[in-house]
C-alpha positions as a Markdown table, in Angstrom:
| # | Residue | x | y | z |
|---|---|---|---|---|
| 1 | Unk | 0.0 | 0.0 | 0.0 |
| 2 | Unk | 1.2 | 3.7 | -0.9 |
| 3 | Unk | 2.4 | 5.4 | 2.3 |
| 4 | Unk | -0.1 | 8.1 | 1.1 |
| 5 | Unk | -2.7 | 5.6 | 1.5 |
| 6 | Unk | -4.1 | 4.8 | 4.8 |
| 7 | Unk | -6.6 | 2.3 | 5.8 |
| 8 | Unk | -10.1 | 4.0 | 6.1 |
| 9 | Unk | -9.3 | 5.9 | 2.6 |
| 10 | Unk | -8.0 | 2.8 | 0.8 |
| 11 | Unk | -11.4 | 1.0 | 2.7 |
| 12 | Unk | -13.3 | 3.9 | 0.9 |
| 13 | Unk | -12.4 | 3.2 | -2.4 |
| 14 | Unk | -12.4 | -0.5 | -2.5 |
| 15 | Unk | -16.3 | 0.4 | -1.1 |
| 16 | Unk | -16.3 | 2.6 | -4.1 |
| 17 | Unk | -15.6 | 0.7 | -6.5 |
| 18 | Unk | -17.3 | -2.4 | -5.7 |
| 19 | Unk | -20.6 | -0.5 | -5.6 |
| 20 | Unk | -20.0 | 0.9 | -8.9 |
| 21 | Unk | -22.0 | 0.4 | -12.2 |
| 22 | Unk | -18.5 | -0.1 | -13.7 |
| 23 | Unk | -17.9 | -3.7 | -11.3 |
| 24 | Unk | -21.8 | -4.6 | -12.7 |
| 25 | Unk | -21.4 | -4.5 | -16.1 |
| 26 | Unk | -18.0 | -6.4 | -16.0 |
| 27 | Unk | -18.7 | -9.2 | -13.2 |
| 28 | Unk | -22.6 | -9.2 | -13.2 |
| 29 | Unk | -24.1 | -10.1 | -10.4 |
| 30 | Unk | -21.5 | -12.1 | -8.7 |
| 31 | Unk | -18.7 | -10.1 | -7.7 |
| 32 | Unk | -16.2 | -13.5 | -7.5 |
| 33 | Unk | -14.8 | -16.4 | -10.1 |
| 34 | Unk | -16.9 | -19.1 | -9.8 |
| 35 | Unk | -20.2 | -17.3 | -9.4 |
| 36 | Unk | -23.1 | -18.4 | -7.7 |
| 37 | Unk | -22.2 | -22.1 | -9.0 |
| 38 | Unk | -18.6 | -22.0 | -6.1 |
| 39 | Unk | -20.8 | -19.9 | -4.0 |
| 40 | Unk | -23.2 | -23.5 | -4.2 |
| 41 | Unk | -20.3 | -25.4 | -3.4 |
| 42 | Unk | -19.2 | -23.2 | -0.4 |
| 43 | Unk | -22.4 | -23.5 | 1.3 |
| 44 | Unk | -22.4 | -27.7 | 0.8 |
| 45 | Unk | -18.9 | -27.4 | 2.0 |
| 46 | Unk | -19.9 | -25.5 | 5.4 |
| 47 | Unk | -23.0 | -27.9 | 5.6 |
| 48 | Unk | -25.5 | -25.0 | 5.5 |
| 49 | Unk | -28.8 | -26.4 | 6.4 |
| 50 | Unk | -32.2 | -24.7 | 6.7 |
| 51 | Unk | -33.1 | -22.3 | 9.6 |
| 52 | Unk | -29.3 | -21.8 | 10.0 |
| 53 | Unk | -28.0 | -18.3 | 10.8 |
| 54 | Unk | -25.5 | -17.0 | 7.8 |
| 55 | Unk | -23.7 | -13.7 | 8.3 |
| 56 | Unk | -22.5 | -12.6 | 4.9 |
| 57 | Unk | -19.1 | -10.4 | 5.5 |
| 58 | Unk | -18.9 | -7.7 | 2.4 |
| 59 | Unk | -22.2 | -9.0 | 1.1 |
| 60 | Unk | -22.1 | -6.8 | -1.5 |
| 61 | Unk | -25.3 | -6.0 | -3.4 |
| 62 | Unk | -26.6 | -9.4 | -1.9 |
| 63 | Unk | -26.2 | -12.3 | -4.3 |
| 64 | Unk | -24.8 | -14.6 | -2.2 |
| 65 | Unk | -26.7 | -14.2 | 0.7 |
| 66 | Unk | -30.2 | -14.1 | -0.7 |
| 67 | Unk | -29.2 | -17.5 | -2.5 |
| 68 | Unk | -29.0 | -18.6 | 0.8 |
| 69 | Unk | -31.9 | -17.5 | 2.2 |
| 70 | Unk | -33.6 | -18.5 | -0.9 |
| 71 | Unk | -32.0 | -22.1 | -1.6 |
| 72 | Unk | -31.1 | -23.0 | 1.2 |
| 73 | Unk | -33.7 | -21.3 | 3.8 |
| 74 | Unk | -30.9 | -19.6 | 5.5 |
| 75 | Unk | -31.9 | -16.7 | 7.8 |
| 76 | Unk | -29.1 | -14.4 | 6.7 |
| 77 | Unk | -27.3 | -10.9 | 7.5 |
| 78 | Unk | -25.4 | -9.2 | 5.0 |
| 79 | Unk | -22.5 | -6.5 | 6.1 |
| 80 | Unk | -21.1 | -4.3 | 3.5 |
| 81 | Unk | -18.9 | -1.0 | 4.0 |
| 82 | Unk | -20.7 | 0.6 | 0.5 |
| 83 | Unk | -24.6 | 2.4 | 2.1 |
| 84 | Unk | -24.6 | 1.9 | -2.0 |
| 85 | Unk | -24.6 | -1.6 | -1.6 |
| 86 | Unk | -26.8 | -2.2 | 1.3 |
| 87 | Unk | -29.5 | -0.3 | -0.3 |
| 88 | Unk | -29.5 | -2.1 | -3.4 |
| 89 | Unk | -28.9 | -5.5 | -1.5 |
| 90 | Unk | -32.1 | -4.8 | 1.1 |
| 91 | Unk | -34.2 | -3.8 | -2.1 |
| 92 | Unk | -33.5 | -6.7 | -3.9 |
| 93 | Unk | -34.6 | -8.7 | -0.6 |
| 94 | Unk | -38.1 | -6.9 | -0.7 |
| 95 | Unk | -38.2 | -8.1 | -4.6 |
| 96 | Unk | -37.9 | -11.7 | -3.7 |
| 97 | Unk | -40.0 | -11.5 | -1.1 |
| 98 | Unk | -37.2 | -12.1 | 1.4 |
| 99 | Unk | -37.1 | -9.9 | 3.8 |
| 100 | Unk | -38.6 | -12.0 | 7.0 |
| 101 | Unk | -34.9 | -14.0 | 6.2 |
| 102 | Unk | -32.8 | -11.2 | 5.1 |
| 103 | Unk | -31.8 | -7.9 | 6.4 |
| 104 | Unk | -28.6 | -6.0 | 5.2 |
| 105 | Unk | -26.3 | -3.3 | 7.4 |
| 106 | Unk | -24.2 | -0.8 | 6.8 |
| 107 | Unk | -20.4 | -2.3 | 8.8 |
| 108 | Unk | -16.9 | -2.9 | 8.6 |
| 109 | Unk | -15.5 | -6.2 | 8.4 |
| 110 | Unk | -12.8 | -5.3 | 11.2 |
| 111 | Unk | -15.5 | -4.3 | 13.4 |
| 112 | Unk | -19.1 | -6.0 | 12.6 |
| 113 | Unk | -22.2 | -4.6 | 13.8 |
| 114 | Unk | -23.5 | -8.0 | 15.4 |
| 115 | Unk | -23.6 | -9.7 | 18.4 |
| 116 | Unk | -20.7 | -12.7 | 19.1 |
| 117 | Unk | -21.8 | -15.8 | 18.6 |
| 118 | Unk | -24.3 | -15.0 | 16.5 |
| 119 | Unk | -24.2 | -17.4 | 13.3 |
| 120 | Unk | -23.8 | -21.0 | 12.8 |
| 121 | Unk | -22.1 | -19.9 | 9.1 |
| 122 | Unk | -19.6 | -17.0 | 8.1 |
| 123 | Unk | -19.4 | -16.2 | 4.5 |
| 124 | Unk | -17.1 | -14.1 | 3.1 |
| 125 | Unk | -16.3 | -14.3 | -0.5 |
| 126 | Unk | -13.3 | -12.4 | -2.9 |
| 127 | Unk | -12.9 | -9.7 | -0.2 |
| 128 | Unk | -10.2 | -10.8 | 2.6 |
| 129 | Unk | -7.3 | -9.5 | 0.5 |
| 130 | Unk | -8.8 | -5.6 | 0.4 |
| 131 | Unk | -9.3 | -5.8 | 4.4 |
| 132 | Unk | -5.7 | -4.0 | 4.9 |
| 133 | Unk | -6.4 | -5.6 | 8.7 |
| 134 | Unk | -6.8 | -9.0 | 7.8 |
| 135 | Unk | -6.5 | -10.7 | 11.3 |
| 136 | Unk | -8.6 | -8.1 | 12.6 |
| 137 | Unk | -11.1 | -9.0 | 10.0 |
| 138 | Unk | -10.8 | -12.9 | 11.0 |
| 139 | Unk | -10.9 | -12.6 | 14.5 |
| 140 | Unk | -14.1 | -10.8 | 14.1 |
| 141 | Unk | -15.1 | -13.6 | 11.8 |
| 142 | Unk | -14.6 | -16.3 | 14.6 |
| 143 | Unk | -16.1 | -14.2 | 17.4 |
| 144 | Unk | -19.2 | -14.3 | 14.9 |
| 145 | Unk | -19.4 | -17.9 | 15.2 |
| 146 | Unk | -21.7 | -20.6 | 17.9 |
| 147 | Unk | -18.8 | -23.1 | 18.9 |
| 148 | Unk | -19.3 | -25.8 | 15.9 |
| 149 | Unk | -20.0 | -22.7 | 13.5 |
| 150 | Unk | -18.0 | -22.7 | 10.3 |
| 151 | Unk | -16.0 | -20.2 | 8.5 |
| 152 | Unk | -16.4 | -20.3 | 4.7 |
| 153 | Unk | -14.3 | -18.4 | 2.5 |
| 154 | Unk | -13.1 | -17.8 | -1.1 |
| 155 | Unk | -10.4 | -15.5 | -2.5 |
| 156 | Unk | -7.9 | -14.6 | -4.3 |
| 157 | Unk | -4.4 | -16.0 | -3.4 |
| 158 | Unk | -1.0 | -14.6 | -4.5 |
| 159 | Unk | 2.9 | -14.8 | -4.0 |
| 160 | Unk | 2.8 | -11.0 | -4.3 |
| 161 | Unk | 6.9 | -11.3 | -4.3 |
| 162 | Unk | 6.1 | -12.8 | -8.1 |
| 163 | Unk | 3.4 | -10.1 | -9.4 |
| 164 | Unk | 4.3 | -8.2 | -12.3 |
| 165 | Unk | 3.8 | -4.3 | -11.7 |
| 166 | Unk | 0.4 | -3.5 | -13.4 |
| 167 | Unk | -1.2 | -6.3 | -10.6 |
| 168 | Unk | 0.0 | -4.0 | -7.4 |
| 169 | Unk | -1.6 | -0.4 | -8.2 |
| 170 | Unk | -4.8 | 0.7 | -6.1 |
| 171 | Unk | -6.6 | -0.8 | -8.9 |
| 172 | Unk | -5.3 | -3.9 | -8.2 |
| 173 | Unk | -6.4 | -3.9 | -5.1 |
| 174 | Unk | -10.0 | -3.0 | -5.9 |
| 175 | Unk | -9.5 | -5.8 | -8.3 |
| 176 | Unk | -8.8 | -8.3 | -5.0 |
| 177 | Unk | -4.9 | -8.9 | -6.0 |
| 178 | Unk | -2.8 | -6.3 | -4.4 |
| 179 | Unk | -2.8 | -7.5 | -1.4 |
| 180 | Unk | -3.9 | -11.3 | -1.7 |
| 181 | Unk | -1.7 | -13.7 | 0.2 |
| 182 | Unk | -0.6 | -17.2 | -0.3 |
| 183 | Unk | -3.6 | -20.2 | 0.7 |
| 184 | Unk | -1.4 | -21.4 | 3.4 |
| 185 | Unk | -1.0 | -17.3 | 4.9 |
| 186 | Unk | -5.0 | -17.6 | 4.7 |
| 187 | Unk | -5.1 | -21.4 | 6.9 |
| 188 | Unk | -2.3 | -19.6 | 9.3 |
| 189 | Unk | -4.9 | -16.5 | 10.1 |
| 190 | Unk | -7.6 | -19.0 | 10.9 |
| 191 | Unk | -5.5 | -21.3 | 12.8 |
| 192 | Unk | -4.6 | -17.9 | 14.7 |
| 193 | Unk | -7.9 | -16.9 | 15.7 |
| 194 | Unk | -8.8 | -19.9 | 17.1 |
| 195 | Unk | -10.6 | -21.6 | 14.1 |
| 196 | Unk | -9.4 | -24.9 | 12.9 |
| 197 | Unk | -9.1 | -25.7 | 9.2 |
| 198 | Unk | -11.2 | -28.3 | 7.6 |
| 199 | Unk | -11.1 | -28.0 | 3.8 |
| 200 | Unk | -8.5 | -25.8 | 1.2 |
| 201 | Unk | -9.3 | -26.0 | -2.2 |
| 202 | Unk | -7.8 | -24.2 | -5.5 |
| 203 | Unk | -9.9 | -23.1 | -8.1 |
| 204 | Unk | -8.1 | -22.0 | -10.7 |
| 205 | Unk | -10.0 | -22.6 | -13.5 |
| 206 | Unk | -12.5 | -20.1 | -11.9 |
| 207 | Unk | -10.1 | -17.3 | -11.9 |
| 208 | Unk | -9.2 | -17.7 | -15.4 |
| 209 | Unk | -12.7 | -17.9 | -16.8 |
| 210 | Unk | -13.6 | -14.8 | -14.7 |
| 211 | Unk | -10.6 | -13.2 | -16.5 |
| 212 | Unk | -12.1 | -14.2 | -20.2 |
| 213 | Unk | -14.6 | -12.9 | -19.0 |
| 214 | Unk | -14.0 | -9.7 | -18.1 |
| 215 | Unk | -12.2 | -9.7 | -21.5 |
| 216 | Unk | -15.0 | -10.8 | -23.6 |
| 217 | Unk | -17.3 | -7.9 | -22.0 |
| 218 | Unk | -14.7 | -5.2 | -22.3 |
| 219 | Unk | -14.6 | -5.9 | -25.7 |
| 220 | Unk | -17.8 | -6.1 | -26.4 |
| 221 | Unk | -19.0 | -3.1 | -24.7 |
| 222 | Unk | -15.5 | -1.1 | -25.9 |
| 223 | Unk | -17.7 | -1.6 | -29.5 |
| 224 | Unk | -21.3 | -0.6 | -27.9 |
| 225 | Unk | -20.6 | 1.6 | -24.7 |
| 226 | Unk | -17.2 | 2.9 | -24.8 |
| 227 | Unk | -18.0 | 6.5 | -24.3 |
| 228 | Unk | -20.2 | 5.0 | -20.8 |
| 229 | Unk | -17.1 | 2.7 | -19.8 |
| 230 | Unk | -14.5 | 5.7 | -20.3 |
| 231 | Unk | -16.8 | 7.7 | -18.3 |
| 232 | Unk | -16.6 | 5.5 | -15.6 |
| 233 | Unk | -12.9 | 5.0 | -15.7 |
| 234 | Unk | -12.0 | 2.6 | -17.7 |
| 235 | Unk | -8.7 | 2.9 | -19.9 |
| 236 | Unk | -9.0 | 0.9 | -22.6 |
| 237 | Unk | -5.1 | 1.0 | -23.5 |
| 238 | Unk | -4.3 | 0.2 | -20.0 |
| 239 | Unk | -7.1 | -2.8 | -19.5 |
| 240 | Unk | -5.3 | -5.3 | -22.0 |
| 241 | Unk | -1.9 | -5.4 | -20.6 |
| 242 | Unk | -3.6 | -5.6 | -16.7 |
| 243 | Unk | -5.5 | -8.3 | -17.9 |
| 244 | Unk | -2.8 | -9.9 | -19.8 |
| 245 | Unk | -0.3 | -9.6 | -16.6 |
| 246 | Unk | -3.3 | -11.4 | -14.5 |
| 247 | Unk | -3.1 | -14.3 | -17.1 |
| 248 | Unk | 0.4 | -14.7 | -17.0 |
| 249 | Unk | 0.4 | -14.8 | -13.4 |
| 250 | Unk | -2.6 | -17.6 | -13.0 |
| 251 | Unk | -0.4 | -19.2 | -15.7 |
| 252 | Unk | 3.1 | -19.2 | -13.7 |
| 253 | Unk | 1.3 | -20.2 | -10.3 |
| 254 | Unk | 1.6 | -16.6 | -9.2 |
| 255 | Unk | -2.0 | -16.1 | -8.6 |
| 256 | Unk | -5.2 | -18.2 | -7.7 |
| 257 | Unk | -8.4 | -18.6 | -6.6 |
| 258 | Unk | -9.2 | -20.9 | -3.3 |
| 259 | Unk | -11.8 | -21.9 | -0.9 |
| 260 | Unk | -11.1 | -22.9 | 2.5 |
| 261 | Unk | -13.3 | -24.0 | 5.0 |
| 262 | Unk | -12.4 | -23.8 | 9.4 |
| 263 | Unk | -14.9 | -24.4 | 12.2 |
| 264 | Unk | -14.5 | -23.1 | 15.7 |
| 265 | Unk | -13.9 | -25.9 | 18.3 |
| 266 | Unk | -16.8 | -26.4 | 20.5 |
| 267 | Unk | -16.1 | -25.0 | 24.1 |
């Protein structure tokens, strides 16, 4: 991080940009690789069951935890940084008629607005590597949980000592790589807050298709909207190469996407 960044202004922008119509019309409405289809396998891998309590850490506009609510008849609560965000996640709840399972709040990750022990599940999907407090942000995780609870989680991982220099910019860390640390840094800040792993999983393949992706859309939209996408910020000579460097780096093992699963010992 610059040294002319601190934490509540680089919180601000990652906020920002993840409640921008930019981050929609490249991602959709899963903010993550793997969509909704990992965020499926992360709830079997947790054992989410019906009537169980599911707090959603940077929730975003809601996806994830209204799937659960919906699917899997989760009673959920989603916290998000963005007001953006929680508006737009707490509509969407009222659209799907969801709101007796579902309520959204305005919160940090480093300092949630809930109660401990509060939640048999913890989500918390491509957003660990833009908490600049990251064992903060666990611990509050774990004092989330019942004993027996389980932490799932999915993100981006990195050997940031291998990233090329157009993957270590703010944007980059908007973009979840900046700071993103090795699978076994992630299993080491469980293990440190008292949690105890269960389940670490790569999914590459995830990350690269999300790349394509973004690709595929940037190019199609540089055709139909690029007057729209330059106005909200997007550099059309400057998206290739970032894009390429983020292939080459899933390529030479520099970068991934993983899913790891920890429960908190019963007392």
């Amino acid at each position: 991080m610059s040294a002319h960044m601190d934490a509540q202004t680089l919180k601000a922008c990652c906020a920002a940009g993840y409640s921008s119509d930019l981050v929609s019309l490249l991602l959709g409405d899963s903010y993550h690789p793997g969509g909704l289809t990992l965020t499926r396998q992360l709830f079997d891998r947790v054992g989410l069951t019906a009537g169980q309590r599911l707090v959603d850490v940077a929730s975003g506009r809601g996806t994830s935890a209204l799937l659960a609510a919906r699917e899997y008849g989760a009673r959920v609560d989603g916290i998000d940084l963005s007001a953006a965000n929680v508006a737009l996640a707490t509509g969407a709840a009222a659209s799907a008629g969801l709101t007796d399972r579902a309520d959204f709040h305005l919160g940090d990750a480093e300092n949630v607005p809930l109660p401990e022990k509060c939640a048999d599940v913890v989500l918390c999907e491509c957003a660990l590597c833009t908490f600049p407090d990251k064992p903060t942000a666990i611990a509050e995780m774990a004092r989330l949980l019942v004993p027996g609870g389980r932490l799932g989680l999915t993100d981006v991982a990195a050997d940031r000592e291998r990233l090329p220099e157009e993957l270590t910019g703010l944007t980059a860390w908007i973009a979840c790589v900046a700071d993103a640390r090795p699978m076994t840094e992630y299993a080491d800040l469980a293990t440190t807050a008292g949690l105890r792993v269960l389940t670490t999983e790569p999914h590459t393949d995830a990350l690269s298709r999300m790349i394509d992706q973004i690709e595929a859309r940037l190019e199609l939209l540089r055709m139909t909207a690029r007057p729209r996408l330059e106005a909200l910020g997007v550099d059309f000579a400057k998206a290739g190469p970032v894009l390429g460097a983020a292939r080459a780096a899933v390529r030479d093992g520099a970068l991934d996407y993983v899913l790891l699963v920890a429960e908190k010992p019963c007392e």
